[in-house]
C-alpha positions in Angstrom: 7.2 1.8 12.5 4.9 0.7 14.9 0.9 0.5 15.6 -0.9 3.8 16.0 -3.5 5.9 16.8 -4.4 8.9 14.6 -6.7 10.2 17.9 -3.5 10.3 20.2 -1.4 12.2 17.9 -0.8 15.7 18.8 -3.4 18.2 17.2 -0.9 21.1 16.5 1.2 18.7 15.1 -1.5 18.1 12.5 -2.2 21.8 11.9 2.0 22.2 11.2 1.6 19.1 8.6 -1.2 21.0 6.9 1.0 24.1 6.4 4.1 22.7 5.6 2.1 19.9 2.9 0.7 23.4 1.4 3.6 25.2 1.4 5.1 21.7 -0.6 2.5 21.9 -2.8 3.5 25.3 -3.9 6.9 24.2 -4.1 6.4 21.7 -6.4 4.1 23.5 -9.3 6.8 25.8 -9.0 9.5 23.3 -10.0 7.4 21.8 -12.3 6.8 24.7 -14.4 10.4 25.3 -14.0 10.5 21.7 -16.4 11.1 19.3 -13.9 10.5 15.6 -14.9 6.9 14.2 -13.3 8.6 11.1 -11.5 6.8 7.9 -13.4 4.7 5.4 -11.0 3.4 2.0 -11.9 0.2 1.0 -10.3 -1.3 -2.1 -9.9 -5.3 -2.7 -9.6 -6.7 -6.0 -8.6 -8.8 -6.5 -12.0 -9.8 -5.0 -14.9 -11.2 -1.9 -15.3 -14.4 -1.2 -13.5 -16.0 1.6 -10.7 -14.4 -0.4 -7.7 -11.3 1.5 -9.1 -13.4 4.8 -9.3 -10.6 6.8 -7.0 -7.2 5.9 -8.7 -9.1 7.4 -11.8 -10.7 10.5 -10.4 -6.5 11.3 -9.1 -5.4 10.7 -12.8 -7.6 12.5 -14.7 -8.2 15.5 -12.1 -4.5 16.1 -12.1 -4.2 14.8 -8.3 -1.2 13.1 -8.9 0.5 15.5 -11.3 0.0 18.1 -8.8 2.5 15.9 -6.7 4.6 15.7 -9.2 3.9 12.1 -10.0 3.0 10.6 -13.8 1.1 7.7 -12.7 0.4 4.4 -14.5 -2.9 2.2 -14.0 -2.5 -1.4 -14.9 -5.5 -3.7 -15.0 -4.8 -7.3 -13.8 -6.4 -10.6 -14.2 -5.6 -14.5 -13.6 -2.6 -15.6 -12.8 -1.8 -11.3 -11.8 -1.7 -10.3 -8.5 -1.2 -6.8 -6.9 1.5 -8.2 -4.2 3.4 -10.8 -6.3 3.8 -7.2 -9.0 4.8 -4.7 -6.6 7.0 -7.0 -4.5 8.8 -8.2 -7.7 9.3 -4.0 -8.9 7.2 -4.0 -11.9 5.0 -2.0 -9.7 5.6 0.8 -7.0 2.1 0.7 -5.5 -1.2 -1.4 -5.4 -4.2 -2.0 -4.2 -5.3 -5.7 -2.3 -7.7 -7.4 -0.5 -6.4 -8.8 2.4 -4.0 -10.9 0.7 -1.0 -8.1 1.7 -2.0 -9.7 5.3 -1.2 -12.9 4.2 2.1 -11.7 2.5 3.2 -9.7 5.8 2.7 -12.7 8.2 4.5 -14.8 5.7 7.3 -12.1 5.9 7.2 -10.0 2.9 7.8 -6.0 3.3 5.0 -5.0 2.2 3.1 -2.0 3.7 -0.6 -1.0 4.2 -1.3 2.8 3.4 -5.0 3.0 3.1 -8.1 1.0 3.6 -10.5 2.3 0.8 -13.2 -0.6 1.3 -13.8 -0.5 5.3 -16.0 -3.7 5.3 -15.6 -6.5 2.4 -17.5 -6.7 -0.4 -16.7 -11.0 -0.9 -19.5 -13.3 -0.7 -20.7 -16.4 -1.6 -23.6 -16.4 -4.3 -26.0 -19.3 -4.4 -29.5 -19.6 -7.0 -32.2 -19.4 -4.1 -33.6 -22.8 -6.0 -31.1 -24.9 -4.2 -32.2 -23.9 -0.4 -28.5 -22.5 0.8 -29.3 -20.0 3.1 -26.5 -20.3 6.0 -22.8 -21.7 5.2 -23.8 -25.3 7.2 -25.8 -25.3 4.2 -22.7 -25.8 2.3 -21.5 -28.7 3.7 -21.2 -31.3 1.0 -21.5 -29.1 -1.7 -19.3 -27.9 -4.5 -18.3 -24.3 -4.1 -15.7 -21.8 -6.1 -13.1 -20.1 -4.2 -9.5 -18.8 -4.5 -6.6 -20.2 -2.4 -6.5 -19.6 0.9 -4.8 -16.6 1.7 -7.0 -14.6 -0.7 -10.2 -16.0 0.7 -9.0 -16.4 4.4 -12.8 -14.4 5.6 -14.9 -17.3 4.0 -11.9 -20.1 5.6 -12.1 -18.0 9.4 -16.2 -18.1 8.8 -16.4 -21.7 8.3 -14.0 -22.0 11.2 -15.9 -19.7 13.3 -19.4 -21.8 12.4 -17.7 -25.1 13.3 -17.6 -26.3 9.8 -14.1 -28.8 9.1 -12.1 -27.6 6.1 -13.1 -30.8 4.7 -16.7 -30.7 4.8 -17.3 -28.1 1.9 -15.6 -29.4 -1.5 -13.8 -26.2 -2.7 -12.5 -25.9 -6.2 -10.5 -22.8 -8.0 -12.4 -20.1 -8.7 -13.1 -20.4 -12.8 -13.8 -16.6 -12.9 -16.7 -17.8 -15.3 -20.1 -16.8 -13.5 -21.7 -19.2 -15.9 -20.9 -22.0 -13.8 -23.0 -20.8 -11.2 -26.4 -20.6 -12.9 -25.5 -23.4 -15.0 -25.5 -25.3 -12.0 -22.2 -26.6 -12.5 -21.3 -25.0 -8.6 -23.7 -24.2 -5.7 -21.9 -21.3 -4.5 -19.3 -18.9 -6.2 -17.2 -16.1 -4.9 -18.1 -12.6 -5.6 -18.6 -9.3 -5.2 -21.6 -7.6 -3.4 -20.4 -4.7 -6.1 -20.9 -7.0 -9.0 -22.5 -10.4 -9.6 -25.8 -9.6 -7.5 -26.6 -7.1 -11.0 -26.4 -9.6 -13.2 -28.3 -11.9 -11.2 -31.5 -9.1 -10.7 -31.1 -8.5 -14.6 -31.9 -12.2 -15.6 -34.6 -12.2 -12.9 -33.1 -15.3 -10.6 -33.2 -15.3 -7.5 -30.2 -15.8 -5.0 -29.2 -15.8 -1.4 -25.9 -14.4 0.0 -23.6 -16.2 2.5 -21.4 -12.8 3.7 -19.1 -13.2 5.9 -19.5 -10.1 7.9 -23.0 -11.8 9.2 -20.8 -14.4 10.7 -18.0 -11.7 12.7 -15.7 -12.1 10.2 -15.2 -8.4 8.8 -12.0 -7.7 6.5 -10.8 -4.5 5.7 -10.6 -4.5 1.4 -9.1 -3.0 -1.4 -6.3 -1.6 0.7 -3.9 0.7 -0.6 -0.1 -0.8 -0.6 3.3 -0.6 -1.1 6.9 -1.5 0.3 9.0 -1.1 2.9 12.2 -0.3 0.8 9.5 2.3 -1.2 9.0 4.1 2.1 12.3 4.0 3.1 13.9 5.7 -0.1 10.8 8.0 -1.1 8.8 8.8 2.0 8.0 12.0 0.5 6.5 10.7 -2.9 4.8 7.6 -0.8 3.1 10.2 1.4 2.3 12.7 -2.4 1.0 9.4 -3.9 -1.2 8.5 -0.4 -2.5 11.5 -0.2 -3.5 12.2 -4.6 -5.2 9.0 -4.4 -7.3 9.6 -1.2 -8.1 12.9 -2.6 -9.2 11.1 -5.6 -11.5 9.2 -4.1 -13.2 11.4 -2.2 -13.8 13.2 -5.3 -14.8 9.8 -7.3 -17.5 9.2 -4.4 -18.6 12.6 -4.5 -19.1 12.3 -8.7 -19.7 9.0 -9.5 -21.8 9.8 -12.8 -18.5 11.9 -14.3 -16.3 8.4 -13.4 -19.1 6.0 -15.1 -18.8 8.4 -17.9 -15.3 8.0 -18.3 -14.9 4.6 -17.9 -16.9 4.0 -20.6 -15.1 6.4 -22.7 -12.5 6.5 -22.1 -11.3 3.1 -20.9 -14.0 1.2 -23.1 -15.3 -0.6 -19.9 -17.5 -3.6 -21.2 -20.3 -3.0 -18.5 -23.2 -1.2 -19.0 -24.3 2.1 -17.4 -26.7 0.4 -15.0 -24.6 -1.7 -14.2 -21.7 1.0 -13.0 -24.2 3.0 -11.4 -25.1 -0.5 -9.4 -21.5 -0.9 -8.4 -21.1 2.7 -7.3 -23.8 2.3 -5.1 -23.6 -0.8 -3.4 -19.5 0.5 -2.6 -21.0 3.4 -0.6 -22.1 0.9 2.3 -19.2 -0.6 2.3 -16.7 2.8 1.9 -19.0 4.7 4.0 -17.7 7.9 2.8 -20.0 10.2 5.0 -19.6 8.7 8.3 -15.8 7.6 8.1 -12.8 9.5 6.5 -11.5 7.5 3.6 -8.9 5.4 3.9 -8.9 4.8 7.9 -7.8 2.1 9.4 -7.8 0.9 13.0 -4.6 -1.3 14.6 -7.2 -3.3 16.7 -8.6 -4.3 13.3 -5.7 -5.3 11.6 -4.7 -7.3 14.9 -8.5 -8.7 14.8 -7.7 -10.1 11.1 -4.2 -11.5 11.4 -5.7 -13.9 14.5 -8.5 -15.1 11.8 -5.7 -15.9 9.4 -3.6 -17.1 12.4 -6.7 -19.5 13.5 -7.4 -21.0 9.8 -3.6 -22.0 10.0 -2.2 -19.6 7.6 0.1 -17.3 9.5 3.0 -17.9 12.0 1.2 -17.6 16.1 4.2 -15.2 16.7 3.7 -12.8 13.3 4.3 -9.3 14.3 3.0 -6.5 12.6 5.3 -4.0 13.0 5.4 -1.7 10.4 2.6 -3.2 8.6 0.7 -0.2 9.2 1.5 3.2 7.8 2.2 5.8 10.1 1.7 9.5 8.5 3.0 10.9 11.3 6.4 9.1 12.6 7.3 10.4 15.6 11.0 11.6 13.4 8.5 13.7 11.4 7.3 15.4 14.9 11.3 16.1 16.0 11.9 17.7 12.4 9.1 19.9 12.4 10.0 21.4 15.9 13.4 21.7 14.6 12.3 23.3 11.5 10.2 25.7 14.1 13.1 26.4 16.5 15.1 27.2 13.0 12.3 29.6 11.9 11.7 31.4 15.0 15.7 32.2 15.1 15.0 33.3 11.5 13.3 36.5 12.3 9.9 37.8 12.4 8.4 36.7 9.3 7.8 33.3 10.9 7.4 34.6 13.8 4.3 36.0 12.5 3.8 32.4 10.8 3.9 30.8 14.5 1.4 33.3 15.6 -0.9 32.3 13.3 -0.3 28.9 13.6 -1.0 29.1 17.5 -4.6 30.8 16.8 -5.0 28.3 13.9 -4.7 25.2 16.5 -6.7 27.3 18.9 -9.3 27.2 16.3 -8.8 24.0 15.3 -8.9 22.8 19.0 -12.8 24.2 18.8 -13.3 22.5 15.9 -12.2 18.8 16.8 -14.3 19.4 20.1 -17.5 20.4 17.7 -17.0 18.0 15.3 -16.9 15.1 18.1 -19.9 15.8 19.2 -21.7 16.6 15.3 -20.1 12.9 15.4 -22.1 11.6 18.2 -25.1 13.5 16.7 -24.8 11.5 13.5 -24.2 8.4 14.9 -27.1 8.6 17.0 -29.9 10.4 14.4 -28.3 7.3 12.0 -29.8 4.4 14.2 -32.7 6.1 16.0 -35.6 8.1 15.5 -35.2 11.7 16.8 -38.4 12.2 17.4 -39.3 9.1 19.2 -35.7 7.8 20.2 -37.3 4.7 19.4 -35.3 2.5 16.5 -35.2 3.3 12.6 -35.1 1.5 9.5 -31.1 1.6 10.1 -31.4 0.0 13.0 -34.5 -2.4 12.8 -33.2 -4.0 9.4 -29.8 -5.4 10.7 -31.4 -6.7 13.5 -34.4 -8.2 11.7 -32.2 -10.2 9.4 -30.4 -11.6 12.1 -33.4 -12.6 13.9 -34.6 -14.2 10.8 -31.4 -16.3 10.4 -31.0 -17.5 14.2 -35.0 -18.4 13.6 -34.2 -20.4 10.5 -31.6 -22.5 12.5 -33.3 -22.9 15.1 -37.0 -23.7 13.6 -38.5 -20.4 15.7 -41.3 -18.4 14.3 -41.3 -14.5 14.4 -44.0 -12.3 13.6 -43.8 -8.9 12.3 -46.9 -6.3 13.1 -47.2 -3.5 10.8 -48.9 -0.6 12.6 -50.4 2.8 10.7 -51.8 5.3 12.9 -55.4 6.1 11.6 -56.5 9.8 9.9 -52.7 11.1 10.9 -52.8 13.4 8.2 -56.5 14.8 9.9 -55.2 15.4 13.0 -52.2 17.2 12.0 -54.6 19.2 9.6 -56.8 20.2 12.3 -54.5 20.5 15.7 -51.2 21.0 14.1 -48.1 19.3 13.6 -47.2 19.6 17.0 -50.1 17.5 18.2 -49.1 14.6 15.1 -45.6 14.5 16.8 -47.3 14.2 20.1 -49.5 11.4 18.4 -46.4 9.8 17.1 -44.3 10.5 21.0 -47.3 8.4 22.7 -47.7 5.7 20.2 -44.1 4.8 20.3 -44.1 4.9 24.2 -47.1 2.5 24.5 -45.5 0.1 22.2 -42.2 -0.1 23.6 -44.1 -0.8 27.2 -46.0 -4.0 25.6 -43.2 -5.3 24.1 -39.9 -7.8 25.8 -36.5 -6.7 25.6 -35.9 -9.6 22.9 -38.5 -7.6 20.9 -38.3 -4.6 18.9 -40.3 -1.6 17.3 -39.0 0.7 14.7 -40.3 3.8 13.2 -40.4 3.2 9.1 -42.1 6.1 8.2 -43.9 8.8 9.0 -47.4 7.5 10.9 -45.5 3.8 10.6 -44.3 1.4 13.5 -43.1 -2.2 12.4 -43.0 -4.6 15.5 -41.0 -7.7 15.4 -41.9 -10.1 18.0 -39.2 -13.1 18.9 -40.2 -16.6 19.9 -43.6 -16.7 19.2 -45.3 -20.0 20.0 -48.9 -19.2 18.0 -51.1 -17.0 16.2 -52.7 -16.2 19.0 -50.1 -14.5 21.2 -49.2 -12.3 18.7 -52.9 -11.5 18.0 -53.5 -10.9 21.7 -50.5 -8.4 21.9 -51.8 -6.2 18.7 -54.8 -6.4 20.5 -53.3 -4.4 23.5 -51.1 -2.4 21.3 -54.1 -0.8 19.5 -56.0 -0.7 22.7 -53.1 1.3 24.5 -52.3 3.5 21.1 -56.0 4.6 21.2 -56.0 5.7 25.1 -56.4 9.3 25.2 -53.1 11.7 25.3 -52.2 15.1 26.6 -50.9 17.7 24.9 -50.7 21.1 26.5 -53.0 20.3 29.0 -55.6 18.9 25.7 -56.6 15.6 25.4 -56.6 13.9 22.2 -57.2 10.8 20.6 -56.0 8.5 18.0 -56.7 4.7 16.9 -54.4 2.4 14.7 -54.7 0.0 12.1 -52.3 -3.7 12.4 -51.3 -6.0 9.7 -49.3 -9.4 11.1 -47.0 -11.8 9.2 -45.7 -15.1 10.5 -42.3 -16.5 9.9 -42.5 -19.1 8.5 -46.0 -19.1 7.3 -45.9 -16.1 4.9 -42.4 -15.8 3.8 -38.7 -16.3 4.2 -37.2 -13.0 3.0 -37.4 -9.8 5.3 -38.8 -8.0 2.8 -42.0 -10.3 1.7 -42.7 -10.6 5.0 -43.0 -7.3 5.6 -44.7 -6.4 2.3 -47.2 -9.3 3.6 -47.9 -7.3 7.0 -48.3 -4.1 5.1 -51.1 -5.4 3.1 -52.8 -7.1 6.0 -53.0 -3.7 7.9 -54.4 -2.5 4.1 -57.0 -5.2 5.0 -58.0 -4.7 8.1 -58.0 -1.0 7.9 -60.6 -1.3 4.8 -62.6 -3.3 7.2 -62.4 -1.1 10.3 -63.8 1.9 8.0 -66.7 -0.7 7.1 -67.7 -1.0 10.9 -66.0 -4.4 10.8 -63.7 -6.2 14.0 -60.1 -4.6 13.0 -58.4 -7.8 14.3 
């Protein structure tokens, strides 16, 4: 096997998979009900019981994997139980891994990635917000839990990457006992975005995150697995059990209040409801289920991750990764399905007919991949910008403030944040109509974006609101000068439809440092400033 892209594989190819997967389908509930034996499967997950495994129990229980003719087995692990070291030894057939199965390839083991579930890790480091670590040089010196090496190489490649020596941070073995963290016993402590952040909101403390993904280090995560002597004697039931499982999932993230249901009936899950419903959410940004297809994963990517391993001195410079990465479509798949097609064609006219229809189907599906691409684009673009304004939106603006925030708090920069709300909005659309507000809204973006530097930014939060953040502010005063112009440009008259109209705004500022330290106070602080001042505009009073 060999690296590959899914976009470069040939599209009627694809279509012929589709039909042929069907027609297997059909075969197998035939044989089935015929009495054949399901073939038994051992699966291991990576802990106990809980929604990060929501797919593997959507498959079960929906039938998925019976329909392939597979009796699947979920076993839960724990300490001293690993995924890799159980499917490599045979107790298991399949499981599911962080990027420890990296590890294991470099290192030489067969072992063989089918599916990325998680496209961007969920392991970070927690910290109580009482002890001031908010970036991982804050960490130096300090006592912090991790596992070994290979299954924590993203926090060893982003101490690397932020110049920190291996030595400088005193590490200890993860205890697997959150307690030590807010008893104090550890500064920081592995987790899950998915997990520990509930418990810590529950009991009301407050916590920073060190993840690596702010740093450039981004894993792929609870990746689907098995090995090379599997795919070598059961291709077939390795590409049934690949394709239950991703089926499952996309049915787990499309019903995630029937799997919290039966996990806690089912399989007696100690967590509370809440708290499931927390996981299942926070694993949608880190799945992305509705802008990626489940279970993707790039070569580049996999390349990108064995150099970070490679760097922190845990895999051989010369590793290949050849046949690392699963390849549903080998090119010996492509020469048996044209020989399958020459053999039907000889066959007569019944799949003759089937070809026909097969041409028109690729035809069609041609069309479709074109439209698609560009619904694609569409949703890439409407996801980060406002399409009325084309200016930046929340999806956009938050990302981007939080890193400004963190390269401010290294570097002892302040940054201001204007809050702007456009005055009577809800008037003007009442009296000139909504295509005058949008005009309104056109305008007032344009104007902003004009006054402010390319190192600045202005997002459209709501649906009369503008948040500016202004970088490398030296005082109070430059940032009150440039709301001063920003309200005097927003209220210059406007044209719509050869009309003129007019509208004025209402600014809030806050200062970072001076009012906060958290994106979201400081926000909260300029939205009650503009509060403020436009209480004190309506009284005749200066706005500013």
């Amino acid at each position: 096997m060999r690296f590959y892209s899914w976009q470069n594989k040939d599209t009627l190819m694809r279509y012929l998979r589709c039909i042929f997967a069907s027609i297997a389908l059909l075969f197998n509930a035939l044989v089935f009900a015929a009495g054949e034996p399901l073939q038994s499967i051992d699966f291991q997950l990576r802990w106990h019981h809980q929604f990060q495994f929501a797919g593997y129990y959507a498959a079960l229980e929906k039938g998925f994997y019976r329909e392939e003719g597979l009796d699947v087995k979920l076993h839960e692990a724990g300490p001293g139980i690993t995924p890799v070291e159980e499917v490599l030894s045979g107790r298991a057939q399949y499981g599911e891994s962080n990027s420890e199965i990296l590890y294991a390839r470099l290192q030489g083991e067969p072992v063989v990635a089918l599916a990325a579930i998680f496209q961007h890790s969920p392991s970070v480091l927690l910290a109580r917000d009482d002890v001031g670590i908010r970036s991982p040089h804050d960490l130096i010196g300090k006592k912090i839990m991790l596992m070994n090496a290979r299954t924590d190489a993203d926090f060893h490649a982003m101490f690397l990457h932020e110049g920190i020596k291996a030595d400088a941070i005193d590490t200890i073995p993860s205890s697997f006992d959150f307690e030590d963290l807010l008893s104090g016993k550890v500064t920081a402590f592995n987790s899950y975005l998915t997990n520990e952040p509930f418990i810590l909101n529950q009991r009301g403390i407050a916590y920073s995150v060190i993840n690596p993904n702010t740093y450039g280090i981004d894993f792929y995560s609870d990746i689907l697995f098995t090995t090379e002597q599997e795919l070598k004697q059961h291709p077939e039931r390795v590409e049934a059990f690949r394709r239950a499982t991703l089926k499952g999932w996309r049915y787990a993230m499309e019903n995630p209040d029937e799997i919290i249901d039966l996990l806690l009936t089912k399989y007696a899950v100690q967590k509370s409801r809440a708290h499931l419903k927390y996981e299942a959410d926070a694993m949608r940004s880190l799945i992305l289920p509705d802008l990626i297809e489940i279970g993707h994963m790039n070569p580049g990517r996999w390349r990108r991750m064995a150099d970070a391993f490679i760097e922190v001195g845990i895999g051989k410079p010369d590793a290949s990764l050849d046949g690392f990465i699963y390849d549903p479509n080998p090119p010996h798949e492509i020469e048996k399905l044209r020989r399958i097609i020459t053999y039907g064609t000889i066959t007569g006219g019944f799949l003759l007919f089937i070809a026909v229809v097969l041409l028109f189907g690729w035809l069609r599906l041609k069309k479709e991949i074109t439209r698609r691409k560009s619904a694609e684009e569409e949703v890439r673009r409407l996801a980060y910008n406002d399409p009325l304004t084309g200016i930046p939106n929340r999806n956009t603006f938050i990302p981007y403030a939080n890193k400004q925030l963190l390269t401010a708090k290294r570097a002892g920069n302040k940054l201001a944040f204007c809050f702007i709300d456009l005055n009577d909005f809800k008037t003007t659309n009442d009296n000139h109509g909504h295509k005058v507000g949008d005009a309104a809204l056109i305008h007032s973006a344009t104007v902003i974006s004009a006054l402010i530097r390319e190192s600045d930014m202005v997002s459209r939060i709501g649906g009369d609101e503008f948040i500016v953040l202004l970088a490398g502010i030296h005082n109070i005063e430059d940032t009150l000068r440039t709301s001063r112009q920003i309200q005097t440009a927003i209220a210059q008259p406007f044209v719509h439809e050869e009309q003129h109209y007019s509208i004025s705004a209402s600014i809030g500022i806050s200062i970072f440092p001076d009012h906060g330290h958290q994106l979201d106070e400081l926000i909260t602080k300029a939205d009650d400033e503009m509060y403020k001042n436009k209480h004190s505009e309506k009284l005749g009073q200066s706005a500013i």
